[in-house]
C-alpha positions in Angstrom: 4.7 21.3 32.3 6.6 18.9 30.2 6.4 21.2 27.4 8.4 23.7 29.3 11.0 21.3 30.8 11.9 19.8 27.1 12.1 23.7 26.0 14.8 24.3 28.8 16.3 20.8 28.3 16.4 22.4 24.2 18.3 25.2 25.0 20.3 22.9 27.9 21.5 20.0 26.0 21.0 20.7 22.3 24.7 22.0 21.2 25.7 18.4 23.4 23.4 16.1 22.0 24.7 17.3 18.4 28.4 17.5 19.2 27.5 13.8 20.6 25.7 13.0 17.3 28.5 14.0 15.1 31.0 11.8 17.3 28.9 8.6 16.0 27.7 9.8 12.2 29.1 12.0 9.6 25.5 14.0 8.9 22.0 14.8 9.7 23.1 15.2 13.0 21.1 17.9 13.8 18.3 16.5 12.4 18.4 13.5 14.1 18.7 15.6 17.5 15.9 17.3 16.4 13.4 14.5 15.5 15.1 13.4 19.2 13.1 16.1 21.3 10.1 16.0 18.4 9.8 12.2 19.7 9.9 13.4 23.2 7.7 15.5 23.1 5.3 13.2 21.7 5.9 11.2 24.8 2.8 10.3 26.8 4.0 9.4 29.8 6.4 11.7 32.8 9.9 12.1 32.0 11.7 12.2 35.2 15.3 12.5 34.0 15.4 14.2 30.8 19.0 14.8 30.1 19.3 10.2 30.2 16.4 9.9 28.2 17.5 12.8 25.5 20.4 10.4 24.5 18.7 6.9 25.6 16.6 8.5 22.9 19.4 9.7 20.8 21.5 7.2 20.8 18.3 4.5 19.4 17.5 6.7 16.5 21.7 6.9 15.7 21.5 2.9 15.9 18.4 2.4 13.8 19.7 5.1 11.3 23.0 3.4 11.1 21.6 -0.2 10.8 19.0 0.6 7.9 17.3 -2.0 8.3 13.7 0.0 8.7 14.9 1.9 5.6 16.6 -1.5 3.7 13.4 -3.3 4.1 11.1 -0.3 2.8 13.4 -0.2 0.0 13.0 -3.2 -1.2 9.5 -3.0 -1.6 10.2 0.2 -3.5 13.3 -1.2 -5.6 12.9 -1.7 -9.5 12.6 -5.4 -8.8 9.4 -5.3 -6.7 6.6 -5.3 -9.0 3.0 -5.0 -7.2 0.8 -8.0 -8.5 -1.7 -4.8 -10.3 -1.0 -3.5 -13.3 0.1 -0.1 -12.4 2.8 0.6 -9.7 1.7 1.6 -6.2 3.3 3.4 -3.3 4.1 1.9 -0.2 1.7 3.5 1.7 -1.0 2.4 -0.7 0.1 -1.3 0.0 0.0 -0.7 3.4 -3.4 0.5 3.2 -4.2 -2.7 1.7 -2.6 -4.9 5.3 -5.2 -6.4 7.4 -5.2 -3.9 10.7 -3.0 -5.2 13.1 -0.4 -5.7 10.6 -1.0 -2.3 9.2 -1.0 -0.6 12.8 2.2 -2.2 13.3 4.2 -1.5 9.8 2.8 2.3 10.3 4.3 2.7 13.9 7.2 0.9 13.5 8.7 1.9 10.1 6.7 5.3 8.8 6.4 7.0 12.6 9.9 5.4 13.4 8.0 3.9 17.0 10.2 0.9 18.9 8.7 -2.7 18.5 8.9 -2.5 22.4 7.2 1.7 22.7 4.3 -0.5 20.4 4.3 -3.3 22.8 3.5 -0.4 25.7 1.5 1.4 23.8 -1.2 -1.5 22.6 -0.3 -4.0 25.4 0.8 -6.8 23.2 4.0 -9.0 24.1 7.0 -7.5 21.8 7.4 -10.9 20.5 3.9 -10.5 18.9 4.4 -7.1 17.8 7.7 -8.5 16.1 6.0 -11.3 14.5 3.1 -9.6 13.0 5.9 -7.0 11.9 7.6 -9.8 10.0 3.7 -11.4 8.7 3.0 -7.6 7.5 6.4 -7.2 5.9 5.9 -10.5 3.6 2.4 -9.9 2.7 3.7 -6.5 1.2 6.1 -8.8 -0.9 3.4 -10.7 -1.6 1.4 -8.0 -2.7 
């Protein structure tokens, strides 16, 4: 059933949710409203009032694209400056292979799936100020790495 209500919310609300997007960022905007009902459709639990959560939903990823800072931080482990401690240069993903698993569980969700810190906290029932801090713990070991 929720399948069929974001299909009719697609045809509903996309040309709005892009016109929206474009108001706040100069491109990718229909990507971004894309990857919007992608998310939401990956949403486990009842969405009551789709149109509110399109751009609650929306209006995040415009913020967290704007801010970088999931991308700035990836980067830097990637930059030319960031030598792994091996002798031959591994991917990110690799490292984070490497990160015990809750720090691992937590880099994957929050920075390669794109998942809140809080939509983590729901998901595994830990506090968001523990998801945050093992964020921060599995963000330095991959420095350290």
């Amino acid at each position: 059933m929720q399948n069929k209500m974001l299909t009719e919310a697609f045809t509903k609300y996309y040309d709005a949710l892009v016109k929206y997007a474009r108001t706040k960022m100069d491109t990718n905007c229909e990507d971004v409203v894309q990857q919007t009902f992608l998310e939401c459709c990956q949403y486990e639990r009842e969405i009551k009032q789709i149109r509110a959560f399109l751009y609650k939903v929306l209006k995040r990823k415009i913020a967290k694209l704007q801010s970088g800072r999931h991308v700035q931080q990836l980067r830097e482990l990637e930059s030319p400056d960031f030598v792994p401690r091996t002798d031959s240069r591994l991917d990110v993903e690799t490292l984070i292979e490497r990160l015990p698993l809750p720090e691992k569980a937590a880099i994957t969700k929050v920075y390669l799936e794109e998942w809140t810190q809080k939509r983590y906290s729901e998901q595994t029932g830990v506090p968001t100020s523990c998801v945050q801090a093992t964020v921060q713990r599995g963000l330095e070991m991959l420095r350290q790495m």
